[in-house]
ZABA-848098 format. One record per residue (C-alpha): residue number from 1; x, z, y. Coordinates in steps of 0.5 Angstrom, whole numbers. Example, Ala and Ser with C-alpha at 12.3 -4.5 7.8 and 13.67 -1.06 7.14 Angstrom:
# residues 2
- 1,25,16,-9
- 2,27,14,-2
END
This chain:
# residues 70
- 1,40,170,450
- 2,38,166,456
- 3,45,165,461
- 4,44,169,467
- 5,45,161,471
- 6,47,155,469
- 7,54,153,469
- 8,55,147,464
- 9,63,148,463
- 10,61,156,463
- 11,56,155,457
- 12,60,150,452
- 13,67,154,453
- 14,63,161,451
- 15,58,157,446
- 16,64,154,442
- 17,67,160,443
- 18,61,164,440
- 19,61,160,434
- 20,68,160,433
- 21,68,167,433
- 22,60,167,428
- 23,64,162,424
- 24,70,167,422
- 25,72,167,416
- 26,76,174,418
- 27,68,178,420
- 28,73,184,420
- 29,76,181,426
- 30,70,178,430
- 31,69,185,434
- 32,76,185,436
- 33,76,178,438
- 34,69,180,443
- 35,74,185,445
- 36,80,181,446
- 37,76,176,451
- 38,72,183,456
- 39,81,184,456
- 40,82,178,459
- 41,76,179,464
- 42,78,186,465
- 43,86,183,469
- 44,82,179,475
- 45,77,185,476
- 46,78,191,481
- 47,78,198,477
- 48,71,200,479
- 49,68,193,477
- 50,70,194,471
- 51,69,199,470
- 52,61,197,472
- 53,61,190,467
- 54,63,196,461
- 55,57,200,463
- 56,53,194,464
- 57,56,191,457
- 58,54,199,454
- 59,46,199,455
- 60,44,191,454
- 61,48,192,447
- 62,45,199,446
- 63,38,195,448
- 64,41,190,442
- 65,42,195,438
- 66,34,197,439
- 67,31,191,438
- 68,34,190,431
- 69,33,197,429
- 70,27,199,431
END
């Protein structure tokens, strides 16, 4: 997946923090970790762009979800 523009400071903090949470060896914890981070966004966002970014985050895991089942 393609970043949506290029901002190289951005890019290396969540690749490195991809592959930390990828290369866990606690692979029950990865989800939680993933949600730990959408946490720490959800305190700089106001209520209903949050609630947006969670809608948006549904359907593109949702079409994820698609693309490897189907």
């Amino acid at each position: 997946m393609k970043p949506p523009y290029y901002d190289s400071d951005l890019i290396q903090t969540l690749q490195l923090s991809g592959e930390y949470i990828g290369r866990s060896n606690q692979p029950e914890q990865r989800a939680d970790w993933v949600l730990f981070l959408i946490d720490e966004i959800k305190s700089l966002l106001p209520e209903d762009e949050y609630v947006t970014l969670l809608n948006q985050l549904n359907s593109k895991v949702a079409a994820l979800n698609d693309e490897t089942s189907g």
